[in-house]
N, C-alpha and C positions, 0 to 999 in steps of 0.2 A: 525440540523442533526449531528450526530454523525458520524464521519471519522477516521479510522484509518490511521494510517503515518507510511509506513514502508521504513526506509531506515538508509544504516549503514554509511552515510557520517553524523555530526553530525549536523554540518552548515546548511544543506542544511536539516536534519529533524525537525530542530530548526524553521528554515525563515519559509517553508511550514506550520508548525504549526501554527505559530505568526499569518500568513497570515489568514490561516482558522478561528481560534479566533476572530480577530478582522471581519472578516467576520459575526461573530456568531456563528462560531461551536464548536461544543466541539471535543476535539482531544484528540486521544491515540496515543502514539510514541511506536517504537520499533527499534529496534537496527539490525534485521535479517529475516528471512522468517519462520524461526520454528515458532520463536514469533509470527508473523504475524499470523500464520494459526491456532495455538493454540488460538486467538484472535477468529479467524473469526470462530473457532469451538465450540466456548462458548455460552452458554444459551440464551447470551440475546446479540449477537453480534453488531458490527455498520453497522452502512447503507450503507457505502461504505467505500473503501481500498483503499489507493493512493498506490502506491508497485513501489520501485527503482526495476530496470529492474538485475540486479545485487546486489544481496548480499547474506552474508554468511548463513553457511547452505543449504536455498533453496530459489532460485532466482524469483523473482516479477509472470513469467509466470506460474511458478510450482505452485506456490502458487495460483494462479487467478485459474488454472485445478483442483484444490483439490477443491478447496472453492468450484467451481461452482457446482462440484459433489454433495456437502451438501442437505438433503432437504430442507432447508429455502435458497439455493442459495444464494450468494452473487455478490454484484456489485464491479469490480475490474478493478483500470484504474493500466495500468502500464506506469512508464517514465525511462529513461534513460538521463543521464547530457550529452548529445552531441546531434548536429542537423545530422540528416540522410541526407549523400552523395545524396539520390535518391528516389523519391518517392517509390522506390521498396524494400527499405528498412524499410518501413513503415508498 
């Protein structure tokens, strides 16, 4: 499967990466949300998006609303680096 990795802490788009790899997939990294969506706008896009919940330009959710708009849709999980106070945070 092919996975995008969208997230602008670098550690933390590096480890996700490694993980998915070594899993077997193939990964594309980015650094921001433009990137990300210019990604998931292209031709021959990937299967799914992992998208930090937070980052520059436009943030994991904006990015999952655009994409989903697409005609080939896309599958987009978003995370955020903190555990939710509440399941109603969720």
């Amino acid at each position: 499967m092919n996975i995008l990795v969208a997230d602008d802490e670098v550690i933390s788009n590096r480890l996700l990466c490694r993980v998915l790899q070594d899993w077997g997939h193939k990964t594309i990294s980015v650094p921001d949300g433009i990137k990300a969506l210019e990604i998931l706008e292209s031709y021959d896009p990937p299967d799914l998006a992992i998208l930090d919940w937070t980052m520059p330009g436009m943030d994991g959710p904006e990015v999952c609303r655009r994409a989903r708009m697409f005609p080939h849709g896309r599958n987009c999980v978003e995370f955020e680096g903190r555990v939710p106070a509440s399941l109603n945070e969720i």
